[in-house]
C-alpha positions in Angstrom: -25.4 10.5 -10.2 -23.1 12.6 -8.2 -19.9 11.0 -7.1 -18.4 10.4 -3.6 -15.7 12.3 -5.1 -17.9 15.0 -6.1 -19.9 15.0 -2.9 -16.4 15.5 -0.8 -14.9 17.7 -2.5 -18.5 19.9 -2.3 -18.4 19.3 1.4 -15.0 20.4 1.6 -15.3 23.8 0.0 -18.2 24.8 2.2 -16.5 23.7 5.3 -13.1 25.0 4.4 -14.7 28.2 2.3 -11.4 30.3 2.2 -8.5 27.9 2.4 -5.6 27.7 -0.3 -4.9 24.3 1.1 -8.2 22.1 0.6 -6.6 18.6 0.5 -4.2 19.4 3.8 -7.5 21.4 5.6 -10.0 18.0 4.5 -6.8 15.0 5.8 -6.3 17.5 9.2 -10.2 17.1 9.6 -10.1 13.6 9.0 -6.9 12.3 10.1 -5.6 11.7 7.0 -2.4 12.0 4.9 -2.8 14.8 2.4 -1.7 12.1 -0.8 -5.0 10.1 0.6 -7.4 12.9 0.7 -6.6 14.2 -2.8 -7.1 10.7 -4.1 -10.6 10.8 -2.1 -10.7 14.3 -3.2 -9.9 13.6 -7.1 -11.5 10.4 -7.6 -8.9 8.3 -7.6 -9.5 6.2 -5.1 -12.2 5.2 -3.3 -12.5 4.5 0.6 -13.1 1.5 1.6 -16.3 0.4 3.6 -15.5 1.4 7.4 -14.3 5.1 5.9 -17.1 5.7 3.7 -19.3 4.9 6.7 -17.2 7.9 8.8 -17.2 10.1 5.6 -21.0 9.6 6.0 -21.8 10.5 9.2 -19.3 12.9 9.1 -20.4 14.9 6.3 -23.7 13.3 5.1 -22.4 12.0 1.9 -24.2 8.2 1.2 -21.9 5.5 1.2 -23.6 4.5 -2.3 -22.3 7.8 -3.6 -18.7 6.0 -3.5 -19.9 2.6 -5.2 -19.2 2.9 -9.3 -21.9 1.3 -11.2 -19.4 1.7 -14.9 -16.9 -1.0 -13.5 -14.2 1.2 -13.8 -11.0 -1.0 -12.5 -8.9 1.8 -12.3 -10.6 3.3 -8.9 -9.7 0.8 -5.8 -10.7 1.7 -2.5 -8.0 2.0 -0.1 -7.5 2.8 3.7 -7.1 6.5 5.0 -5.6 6.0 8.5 -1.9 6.4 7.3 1.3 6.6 4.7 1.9 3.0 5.2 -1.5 1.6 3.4 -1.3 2.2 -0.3 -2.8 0.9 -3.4 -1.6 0.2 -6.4 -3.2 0.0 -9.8 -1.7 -2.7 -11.9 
């Protein structure tokens, strides 16, 4: 299964198809920070609910694509809207 992650960042080159700045072209689009979209970007982190259902309608990528089936504890879905709304791993 292809991940959100994947998904995105697929989006992301054929929207933005000749940008040297991917992560700072997807957070403008979104209203993101750019730290926030490369996690999204990366598979770090995951959005949470509300987000993946913008990222969806946005971009056409299913909210189950963000939903990990392996249990990995390491991805935790976090906020986009600003700098103030991190996650931490611990």
């Amino acid at each position: 299964m292809t991940t959100g992650a994947q998904h995105l960042r697929n989006w992301a080159v054929r929207r933005f198809p000749n940008t040297r700045r991917l992560n700072q072209d997807v957070a403008d689009y979104f209203g993101w920070n750019k730290s926030i979209a490369s996690a999204y970007l990366n598979g770090v982190r995951v959005p949470e609910l509300r987000i993946a259902l913008r990222i969806q309608k946005e971009t056409g990528i299913p909210v189950e694509s963000w939903v990990s089936t392996e249990g990995d504890a390491s991805v935790r879905a976090v906020p986009a809207a600003g700098d103030n709304h991190s996650v931490r791993n611990e």
